[in-house]
Each structure stands twice: as structure tokens, then as C-alpha cells.
C-alpha positions in Angstrom: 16.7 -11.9 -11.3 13.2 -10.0 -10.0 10.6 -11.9 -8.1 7.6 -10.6 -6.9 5.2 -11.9 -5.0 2.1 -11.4 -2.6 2.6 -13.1 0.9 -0.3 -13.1 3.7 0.9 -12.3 7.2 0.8 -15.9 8.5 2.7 -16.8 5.9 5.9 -14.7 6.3 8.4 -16.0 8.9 9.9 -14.1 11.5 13.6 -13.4 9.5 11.3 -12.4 6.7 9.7 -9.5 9.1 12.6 -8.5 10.6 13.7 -7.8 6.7 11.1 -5.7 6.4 11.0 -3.9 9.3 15.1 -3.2 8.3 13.4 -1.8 4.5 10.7 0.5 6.3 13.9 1.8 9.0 16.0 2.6 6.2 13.4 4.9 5.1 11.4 5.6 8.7 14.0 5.8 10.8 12.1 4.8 13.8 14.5 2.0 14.6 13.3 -1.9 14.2 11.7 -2.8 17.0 9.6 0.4 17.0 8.6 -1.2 13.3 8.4 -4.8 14.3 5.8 -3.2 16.9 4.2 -1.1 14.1 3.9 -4.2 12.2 2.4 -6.8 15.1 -0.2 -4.4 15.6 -1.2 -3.0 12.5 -0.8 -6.0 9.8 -3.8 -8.3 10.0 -3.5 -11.3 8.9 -5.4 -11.0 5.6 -3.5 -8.2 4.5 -1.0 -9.0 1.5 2.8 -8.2 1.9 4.3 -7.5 -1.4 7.7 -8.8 -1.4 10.1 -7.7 -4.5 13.4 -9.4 -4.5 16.2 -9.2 -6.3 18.5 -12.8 -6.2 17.9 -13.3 -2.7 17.5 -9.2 -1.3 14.5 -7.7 -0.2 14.6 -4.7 -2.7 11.2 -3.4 -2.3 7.9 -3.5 -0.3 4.2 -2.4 0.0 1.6 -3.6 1.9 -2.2 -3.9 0.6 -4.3 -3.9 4.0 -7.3 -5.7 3.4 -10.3 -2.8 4.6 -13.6 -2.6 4.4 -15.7 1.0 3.4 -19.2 2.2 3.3 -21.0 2.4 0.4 -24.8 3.7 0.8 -24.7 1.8 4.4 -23.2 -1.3 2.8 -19.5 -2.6 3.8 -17.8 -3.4 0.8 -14.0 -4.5 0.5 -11.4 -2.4 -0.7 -7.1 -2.6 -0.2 -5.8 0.3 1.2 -2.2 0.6 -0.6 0.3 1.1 2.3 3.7 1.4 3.4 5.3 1.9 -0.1 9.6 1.4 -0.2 12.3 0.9 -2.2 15.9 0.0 -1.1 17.6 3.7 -1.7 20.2 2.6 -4.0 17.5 1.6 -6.4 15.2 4.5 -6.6 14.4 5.9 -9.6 15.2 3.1 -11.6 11.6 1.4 -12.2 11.3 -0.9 -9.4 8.7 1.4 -8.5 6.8 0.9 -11.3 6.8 -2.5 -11.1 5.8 -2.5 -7.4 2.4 -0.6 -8.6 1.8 -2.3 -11.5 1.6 -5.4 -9.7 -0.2 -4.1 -6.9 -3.0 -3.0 -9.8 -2.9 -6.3 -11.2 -3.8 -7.4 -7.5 -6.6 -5.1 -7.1 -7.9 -6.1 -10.7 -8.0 -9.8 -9.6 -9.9 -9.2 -6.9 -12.4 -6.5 -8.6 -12.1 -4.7 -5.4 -11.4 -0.9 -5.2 -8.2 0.5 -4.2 -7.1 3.4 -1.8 -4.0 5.1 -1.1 -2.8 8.5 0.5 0.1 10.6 -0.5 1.6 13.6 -0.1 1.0 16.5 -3.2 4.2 15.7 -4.9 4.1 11.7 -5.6 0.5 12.2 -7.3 1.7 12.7 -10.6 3.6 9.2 -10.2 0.5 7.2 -9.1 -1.7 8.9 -11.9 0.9 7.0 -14.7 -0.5 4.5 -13.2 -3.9 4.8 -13.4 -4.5 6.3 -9.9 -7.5 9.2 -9.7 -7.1 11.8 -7.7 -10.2 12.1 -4.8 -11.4 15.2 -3.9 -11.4 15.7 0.0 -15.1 15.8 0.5 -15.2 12.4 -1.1 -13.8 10.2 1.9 -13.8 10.3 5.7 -10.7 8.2 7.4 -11.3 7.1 10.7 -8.6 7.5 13.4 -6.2 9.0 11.1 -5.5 12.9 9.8 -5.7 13.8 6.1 -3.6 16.7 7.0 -1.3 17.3 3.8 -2.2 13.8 2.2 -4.4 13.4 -1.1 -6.7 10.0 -1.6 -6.6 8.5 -4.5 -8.4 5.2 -5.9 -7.6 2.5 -8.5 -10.3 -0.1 -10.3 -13.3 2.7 -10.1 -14.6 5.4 -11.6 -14.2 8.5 -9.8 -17.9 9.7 -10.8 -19.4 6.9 -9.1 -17.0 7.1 -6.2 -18.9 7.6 -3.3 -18.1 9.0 0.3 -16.9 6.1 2.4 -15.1 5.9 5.7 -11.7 3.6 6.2 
């Protein structure tokens, strides 16, 4: 049986971290406490963990960080879709899909916009999904290189997308 759900940082226990640090190192071998660092530091506490399980297994992961942008000198909300993973046994069999598609449904319910960056070939898989390609000039990220990554958004038109900063 599949369950997914959408768990705030505060609300995940430590065993449930260390599980996910050991999904991320399967995949960024960077070894788990270098993850469990990554994670302290970088995951706020507003941010939602999305946690897919199958039976009792961590099968699959993303991580919607709860951002903020500029919009003609207003901050306005967006998730920034991060830290995407499937257990490797199970790729290419439409866990991925669902991962997404649930992540959009999150977005929706929140009528916020949503960002992501990937690298050239995994565009055509977030555009099934109703992911638009950005053009370059249309977003500055602060404190982190574009350099071979693509932005796309989610829940906007890309004609009214404006230049915002991360």
C-alpha cells in the first residue's frame, strides 16, 4: 500500500530524518551525517517534507522549501521544489509521477507559485507535468549558481512571470 503525505520539519522525528538522509545518500553519496548536516541547516521549519511510503519503507522524497520572491518590490510566497528521490529499485515505475502530482496538488492548495531547477535532460519529465520552462533572464537565485540548471514554474503563467530573486 502507498501513503503519501506532507510533514513539517517539527513534526518528523529523528529516526524519520535519519531515513531520509539514508534516501538522499543512496543517491548523493555524501555519506549521512554530511546529509543530516545538510538537512539541520537548510530545512526550515515551515518547509514541507513529502514522505512516500510503501507498507512501512520510505520509498520516495521531495522537499517543498517554503521561499519568498520579489515581485515588482513585493515579497510574495512561492515553494521551491527540492531534493527530488526515489529508492533506485523503483525508478521508472511511476512513483515519480505520483511524487509531482502531489507536490502540484500542494502548490494548488496553497495558490502559491512553484519553482524548481533541473538539469537539461529531466525537463521534458516535469513539462508532463505541467512544469514551464523559464527563460534565464527571467530569475536571479541568490547564493547559488545556475550553471547547467534550467528554472521552471508550476501554478503561473509564464507570460506574467516576472524576474524574481530566491
Amino acid at each position: 500500500m502507498l501513503k503519501l503525505e506532507s510533514i513539517k520539519k517539527n513534526h518528523l522525528s529523528y529516526k524519520e530524518i535519519i531515513t531520509i538522509c539514508k534516501l538522499k545518500n543512496s543517491m548523493w553519496n555524501f555519506g549521512i551525517k554530511s546529509n543530516l548536516l545538510w538537512f539541520k541547516k537548510n530545512v526550515k521549519k515551515d518547509d514541507l517534507n513529502i514522505i512516500l511510503k510503501q507498507g512501512k519503507s520510505l520509498i520516495g522524497y521531495t522537499l517543498l522549501r517554503k521561499r519568498t520572491y520579489l515581485d515588482k518590490n513585493k515579497r510574495k510566497n512561492l515553494f521551491y521544489l527540492d531534493t527530488i528521490i526515489l529508492a533506485k529499485k523503483l525508478r521508472g515505475q511511476k512513483f515519480g509521477k505520483a511524487l509531482i502530482l502531489f507536490n502540484n496538488f500542494i502548490i494548488e492548495k496553497f495558490n502559491m507559485l512553484g519553482f524548481l531547477l533541473c538539469k537539461k535532460k529531466d525537463i521534458k519529465f516535469y513539462k508532463k507535468f505541467g512544469w514551464k520552462l523559464l527563460a534565464q533572464k527571467k530569475y536571479i537565485i541568490q547564493n547559488k549558481t545556475k550553471n547547467n540548471l534550467h528554472g521552471m514554474c508550476y501554478n503561473s503563467n509564464e507570460n506574467n512571470f516576472k524576474r524574481f530573486s530566491v
